[in-house]
N, C-alpha and C positions, 0 to 999 in steps of 0.2 A: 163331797167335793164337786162332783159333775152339775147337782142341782143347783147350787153354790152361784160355781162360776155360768153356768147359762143363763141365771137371774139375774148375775150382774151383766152379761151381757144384751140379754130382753130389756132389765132398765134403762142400758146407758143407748140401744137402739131405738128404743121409746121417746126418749128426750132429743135423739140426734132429728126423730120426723117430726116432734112438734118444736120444732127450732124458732119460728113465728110464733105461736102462741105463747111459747113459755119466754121468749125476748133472750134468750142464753144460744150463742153463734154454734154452731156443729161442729166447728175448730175443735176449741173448749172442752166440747162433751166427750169427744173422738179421743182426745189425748188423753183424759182423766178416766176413761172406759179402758183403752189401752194399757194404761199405766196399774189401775186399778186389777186389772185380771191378773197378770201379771205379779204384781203383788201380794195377791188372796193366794196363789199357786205357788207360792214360794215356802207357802207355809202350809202345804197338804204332802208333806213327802209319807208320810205313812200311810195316807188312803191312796196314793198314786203307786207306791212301791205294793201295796196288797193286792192291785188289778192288774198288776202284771203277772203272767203266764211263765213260769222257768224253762216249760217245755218247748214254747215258740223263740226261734232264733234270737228277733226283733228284739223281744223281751228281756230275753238272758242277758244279749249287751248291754241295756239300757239297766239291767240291777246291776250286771259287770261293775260300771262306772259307779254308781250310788254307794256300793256297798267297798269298792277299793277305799281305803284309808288317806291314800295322797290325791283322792279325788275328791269324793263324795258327792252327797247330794248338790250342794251348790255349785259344785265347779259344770254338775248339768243343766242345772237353772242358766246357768252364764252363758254355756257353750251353745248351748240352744236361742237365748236370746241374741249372744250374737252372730249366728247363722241364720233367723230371721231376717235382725236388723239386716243384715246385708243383704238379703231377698229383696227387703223394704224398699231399701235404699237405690237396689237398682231401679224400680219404677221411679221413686221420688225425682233420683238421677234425671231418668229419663224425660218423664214429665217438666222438670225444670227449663230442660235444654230443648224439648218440643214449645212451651213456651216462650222461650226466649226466641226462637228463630221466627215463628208465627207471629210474634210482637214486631220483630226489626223487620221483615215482610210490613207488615202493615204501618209503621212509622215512616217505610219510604214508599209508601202507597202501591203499593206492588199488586197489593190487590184490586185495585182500579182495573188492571189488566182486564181483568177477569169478569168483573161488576156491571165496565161498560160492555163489556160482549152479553147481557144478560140483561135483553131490553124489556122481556115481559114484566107487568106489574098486577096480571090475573094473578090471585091468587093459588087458584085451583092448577093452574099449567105451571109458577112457579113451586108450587111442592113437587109436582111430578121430578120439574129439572133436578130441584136442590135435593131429594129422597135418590134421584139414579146417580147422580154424581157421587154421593156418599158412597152409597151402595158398593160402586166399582173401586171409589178411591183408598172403603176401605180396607178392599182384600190387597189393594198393590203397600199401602202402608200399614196402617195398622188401626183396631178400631177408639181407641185415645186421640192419636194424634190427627187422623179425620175430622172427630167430635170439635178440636182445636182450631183447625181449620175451619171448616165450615164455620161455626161461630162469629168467625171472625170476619167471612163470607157473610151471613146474616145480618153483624153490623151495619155494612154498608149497605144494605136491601132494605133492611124494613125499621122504620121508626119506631112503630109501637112498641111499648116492651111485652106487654099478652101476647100481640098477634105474632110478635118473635119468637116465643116460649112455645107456641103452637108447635111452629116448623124446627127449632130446639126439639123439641121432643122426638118429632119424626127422625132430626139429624141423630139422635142415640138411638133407635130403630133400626137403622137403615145403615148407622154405622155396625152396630154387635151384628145384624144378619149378613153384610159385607166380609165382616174377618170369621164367619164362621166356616164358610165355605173355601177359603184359600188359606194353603198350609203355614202361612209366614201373616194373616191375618188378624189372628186373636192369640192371645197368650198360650189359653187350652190347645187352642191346636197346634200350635207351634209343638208343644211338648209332645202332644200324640206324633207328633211326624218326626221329631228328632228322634225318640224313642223306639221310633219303628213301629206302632203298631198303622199307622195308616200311611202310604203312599201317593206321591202329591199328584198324579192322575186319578187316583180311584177317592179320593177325596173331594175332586172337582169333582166329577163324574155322577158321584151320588148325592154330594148336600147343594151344588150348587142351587137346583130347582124349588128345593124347602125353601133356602136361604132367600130364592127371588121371590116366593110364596109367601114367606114370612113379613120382607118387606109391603109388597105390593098391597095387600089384603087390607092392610093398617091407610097405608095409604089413599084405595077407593071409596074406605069408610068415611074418612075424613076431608077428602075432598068432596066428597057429595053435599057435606056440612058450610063449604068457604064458596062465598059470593062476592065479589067485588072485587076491587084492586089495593094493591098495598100503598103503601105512602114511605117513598123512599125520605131517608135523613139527608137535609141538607150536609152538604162537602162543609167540612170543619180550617175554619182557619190556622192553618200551621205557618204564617208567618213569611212562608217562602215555599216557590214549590217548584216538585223533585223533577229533574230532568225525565223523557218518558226513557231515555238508554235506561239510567239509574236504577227506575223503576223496574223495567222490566230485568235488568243485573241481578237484583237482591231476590227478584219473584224465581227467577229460575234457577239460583243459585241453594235459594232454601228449599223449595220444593225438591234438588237436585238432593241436597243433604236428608232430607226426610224420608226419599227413595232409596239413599243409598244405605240407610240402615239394616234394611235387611241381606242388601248385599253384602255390606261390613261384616255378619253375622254369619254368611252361608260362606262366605270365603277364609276368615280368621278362626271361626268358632268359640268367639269372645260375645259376652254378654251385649246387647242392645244397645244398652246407655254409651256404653265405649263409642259407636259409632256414631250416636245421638251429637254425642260431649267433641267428637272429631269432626263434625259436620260445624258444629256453632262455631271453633275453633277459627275455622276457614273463613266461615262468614263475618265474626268478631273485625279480622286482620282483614277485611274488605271494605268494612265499611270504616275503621281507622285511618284505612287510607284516602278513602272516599272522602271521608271529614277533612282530614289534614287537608286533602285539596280546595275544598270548600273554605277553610277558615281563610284562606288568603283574601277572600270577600270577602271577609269578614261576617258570614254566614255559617250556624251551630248547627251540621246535620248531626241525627242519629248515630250512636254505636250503641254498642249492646251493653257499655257502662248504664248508658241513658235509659236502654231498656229496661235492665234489671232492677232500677230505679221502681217501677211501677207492676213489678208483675206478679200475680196472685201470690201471694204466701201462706195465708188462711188455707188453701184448695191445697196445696202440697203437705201442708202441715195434719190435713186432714186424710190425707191419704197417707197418711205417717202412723196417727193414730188408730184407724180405722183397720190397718193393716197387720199392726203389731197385735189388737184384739182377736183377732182373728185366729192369726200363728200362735197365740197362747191356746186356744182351744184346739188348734191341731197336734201341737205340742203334750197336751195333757189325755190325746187320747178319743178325745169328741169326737172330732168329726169320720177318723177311722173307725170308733164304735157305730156311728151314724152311716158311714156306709156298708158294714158289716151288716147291722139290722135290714135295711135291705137288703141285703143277700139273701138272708133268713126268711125275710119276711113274704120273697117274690121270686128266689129262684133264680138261674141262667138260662133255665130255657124259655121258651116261646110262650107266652108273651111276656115271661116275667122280666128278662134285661130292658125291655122296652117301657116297660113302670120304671124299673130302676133309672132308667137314663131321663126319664122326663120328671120325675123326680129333684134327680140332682140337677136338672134344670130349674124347676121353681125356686130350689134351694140356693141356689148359685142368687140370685136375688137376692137374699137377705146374708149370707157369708159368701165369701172370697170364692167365687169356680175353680181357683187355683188349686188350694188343696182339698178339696172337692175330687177332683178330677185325680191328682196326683195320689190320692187315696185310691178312689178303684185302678188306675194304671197299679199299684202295689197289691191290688188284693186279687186281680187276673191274671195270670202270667198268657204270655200269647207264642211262646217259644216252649220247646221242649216237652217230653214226655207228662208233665205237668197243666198243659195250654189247655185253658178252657175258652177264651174267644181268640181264636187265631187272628193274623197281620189282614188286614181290611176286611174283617169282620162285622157286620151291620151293627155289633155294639157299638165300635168303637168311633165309627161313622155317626150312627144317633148321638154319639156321646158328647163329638164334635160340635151337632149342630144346638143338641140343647142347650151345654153348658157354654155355647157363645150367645145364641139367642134369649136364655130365661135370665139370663143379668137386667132385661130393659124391663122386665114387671115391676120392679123400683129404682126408680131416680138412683139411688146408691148403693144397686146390683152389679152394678160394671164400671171398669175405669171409664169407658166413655161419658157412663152418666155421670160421675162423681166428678171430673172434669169440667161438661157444661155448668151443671150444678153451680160450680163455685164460680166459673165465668159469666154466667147469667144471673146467678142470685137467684133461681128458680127455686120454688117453695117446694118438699116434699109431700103436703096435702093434695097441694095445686095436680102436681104429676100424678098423684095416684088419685085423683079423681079425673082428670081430663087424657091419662094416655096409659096410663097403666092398663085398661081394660080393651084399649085396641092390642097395646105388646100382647096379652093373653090373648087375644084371636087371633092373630100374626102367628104366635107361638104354638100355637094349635093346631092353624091351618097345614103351616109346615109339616109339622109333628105327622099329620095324616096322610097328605103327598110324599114323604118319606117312606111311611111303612106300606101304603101302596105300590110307590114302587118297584119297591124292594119285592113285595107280592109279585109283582108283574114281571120282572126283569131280571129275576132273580133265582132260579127253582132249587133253591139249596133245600137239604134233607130237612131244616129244621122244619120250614115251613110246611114239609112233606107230613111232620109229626103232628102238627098243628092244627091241618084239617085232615 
C-alpha cells in the first residue's frame, strides 16, 4: 500500500513539474493525483488495518471505528475525507477571498498609490525595496497573501514577463522567510504558537536573524547578476478614471481587511478564511455603493461581481487538488511513518533534532509542511512528565524557521509559491533552475546563523553534552 500510493504520488508530482513539456495544465494533474490516491486507498483497508499497532492509543481508536459494525471501514474513509476537505477548503476559502480583494484593489487602481511612490527603475535597488517590503509585509499578514500582493505590485513595475518571474521568485523567498519568524506569519507557525510550544517574544527573538539571513543572502547573489533598469508597462486604458479619494478608499480599506485577519483570529478564535470572507464582505457593499453612485454618469465602476468575473480558478482548484493528495498520505499513515524514521534514524539529542528539522524542511518543498510539522507537534510532547523538547525549545524554534523557509526550494513547496505560480504562469523547470538553488543557500545560510546562535547565546545543557 505505502509503495503504491507514493508511486502514484512521485508520478502524478512528476507530471504537475513537466507541465510545459508534457502541454497537460497542473490544475488537471493536481485533481486526478488527488482523486486517484484517495481512491487506490479506499481499497487497502487490510494492509492499513495490519500496520496498525492495538497497543498505541491513536491506533486502538482508529481499529475502534473499522471494526464497530455501524461504522466500519468506510464510514473512516469518509469522515477523514471530510475533515480534510474542510482543512482544504479553509485555505481555498481563504485564498479565494485574498484574491478577490487584491483584484478589487487593483481595478480601482489603488495600487498606483504605492507604484507612483516607487520611482526607482535600477534594478539591483528595486529588488532590494520589493525583497524588504515582502519580507516585513509578510510576518504582519501572512506569507500567500503577500506573494498576492506583491504580484500585483510587480504588474504595475516591470513589463517584461522573465525579468518579472526574477523578482516573482524573490517575492516567494522573501515572503516564506517573512512568515517564518512571526507567530501569526505562516501557517506552521501559527500552529506552533497556538499550541504552545513556542511564545510570540522568544520566536521573534531567535528566528527573526535566520529569517533576515535567509532572505538577504539570495538576494546579494542575485543582485550582483541585474544590470540595468527595468521597463515599466504602460497605464492600461480602463475607459474612465478612478477618483484619487476612490482610490486610495479601496487601497486602505483592503489592505485594512487583509490586517485585520489575524486580528479576527486572535480575538474570535475562528478559522482565518472567516475573517478573510468578513473583510471582502465589507469591501463587496463599498464598492456597490460606490458603483451605484457612479452609474448615475452613466459610468460601470468595479464591484467584486466584476471581479470574480476574472479571477484565477485553475490556481484555487489546484490547491484543492494538490492538498487533498497530500491529506490522503497523512491519513494513511506516511508521513507520521516518515517522521517516526527520523526519530529513529537521528535521535533528540544534539545534533540529531537539528537533521531532523532541516529535514522536514527540504521535505515541506515537495508535501505540505503542514502535516509535516503537525506530525512531530504529535510525536514530542512538550508538557508533562513525558516532555522531550519543552515550550521554546531550539527544536521547536528550528522547526519554525525550516518548515516556513524549505517550502521556497520548489515553486509548489509553499502556498506562496503555488499562489504566484498560478498568477504568473511561472514554469516549474524555469524556478528550479533560476531560484531554487539561491532558496538552498538562503536556506542554509539561515540554517547555520541559527544554530550559532543558539551556540552563543544560549548555554543550555544540551549543548554542554555536545562538546
Amino acid at each position: 500500500m505505502v509503495v503504491a500510493l507514493v508511486t502514484i504520488f512521485i508520478i502524478g508530482y512528476f507530471f504537475i513539474a513537466m507541465e510545459h513539456p508534457f502541454r497537460i495544465n497542473k490544475t488537471a494533474t493536481a485533481l486526478l493525483l488527488g482523486t486517484a490516491l484517495w481512491s487506490f486507498f479506499v481499497f487497502c483497508e487490510a494492509t492499513f488495518t495490519g500496520m496498525l499497532d492495538p497497543t498505541v492509543k491513536a491506533d486502538a481508536d482508529i481499529l475502534s471505528i473499522i471494526k464497530d459494525p455501524n461504522r466500519g471501514w468506510h464510514s473512516f474513509i469518509s469522515s477523514n475525507l471530510i475533515e480534510n476537505l474542510g482543512e482544504t477548503a479553509e485555505i481555498v476559502f481563504f485564498l479565494l477571498g485574498a484574491m478577490t480583494i487584491v483584484t478589487l484593489i487593483e481595478d480601482y487602481q489603488g495600487f498606483r498609490v504605492i507604484t507612483d511612490k516607487i520611482v526607482t527603475t535600477n534594478k539591483k535597488k528595486l529588488l532590494w525595496v520589493i525583497s524588504i517590503l515582502t519580507f516585513f509585509l509578510s510576518a504582519l499578514l501572512d506569507n500567500m497573501t503577500t506573494a498576492i500582493v506583491m504580484i500585483a505590485l510587480l504588474r504595475k513595475l516591470i513589463a517584461d514577463k522573465k525579468e518579472r518571474w526574477l523578482f516573482a521568485g524573490m517575492v516567494i523567498l522573501a515572503a516564506n522567510a517573512g512568515g517564518a519568524w512571526s507567530p501569526i506569519g505562516d501557517v506552521t507557525t501559527i500552529m506552533l504558537w497556538i499550541k504552545g510550544q513556542v511564545t510570540t517574544v522568544n520566536i521573534i527573538v531567535k528566528t527573526l536573524i535566520p529569517s533576515l539571513v535567509c532572505m538577504v543572502v539570495p538576494v546579494l547573489i542575485l543582485g550582483h547578476t541585474l544590470k540595468g533598469d527595468i521597463q515599466r508597462p504602460e497605464e492600461s486604458e480602463t475607459g474612465f478614471e478612478i477618483k484619487p479619494r476612490y482610490r486610495k478608499l479601496i487601497l486602505i480599506m483592503g489592505v485594512s481587511a487583509l490586517v485585520f485577519v489575524p486580528v479576527f483570529k486572535t480575538l474570535t478564535h475562528l478559522p482565518p478564511y472567516l475573517g478573510m470572507l468578513f473583510g471582502l464582505g465589507i469591501l463587496w457593499i463599498t464598492t456597490e455603493i460606490i458603483s451605484h453612485k457612479y452609474s448615475k454618469d452613466g459610468t460601470k465602476m468595479p464591484t467584486a461581481v466584476s471581479t470574480l468575473e476574472h479571477i484565477d480558478v485553475p490556481t484555487i482548484l489546484f490547491f484543492l487538488g494538490i492538498l487533498m493528495a497530500v491529506s490522503c498520505l497523512k491519513v494513511a499513515g506516511i508521513l507520521g511513518g516518515l517522521a517516526g524514521s527520523l526519530n529513529s534514524a537521528f535521535g533528540t539529542d544534539v545534533p540529531g533534532f537539528f537533521f531532523i528539522d532541516l529535514i522536514i524542511g527540504v521535505l515541506s518543498s515537495v508535501v505540505d509542511n503542514v502535516p509535516l510539522v503537525a506530525a512531530a507537534m504529535g510525536m514530542y510532547p512538550f508538557e508533562g512528565a513525558d516532555a522531550i523538547f519543552i515550550q521554546n525549545h531550539p527544536f521547536w524554534e528550528f522547526l519554525a524557521y525550516c518548515a516556513g523557509t524549505g517550502g521556497s526550494l520548489l515553486i509548489i513547496g509553499s502556498a506562496a509559491g503555488v499562489a504566484v505560480m498560478g498568477m504568473e504562469k511561472i514554469d516549474f523547470i524555469w524556478y528550479l533552475k533560476k531560484i531554487s538553488w539561491l532558496a538552498l543557500v538562503g536556506y542554509i545560510a539561515g540554517a547555520i546563523v541559527f544554530i550559532a546562535m543558539n551556540l552563543a547565546l544560549e548555554p543550555y545543557s544540551w549543548w554542554s553534552e555536545m562538546v
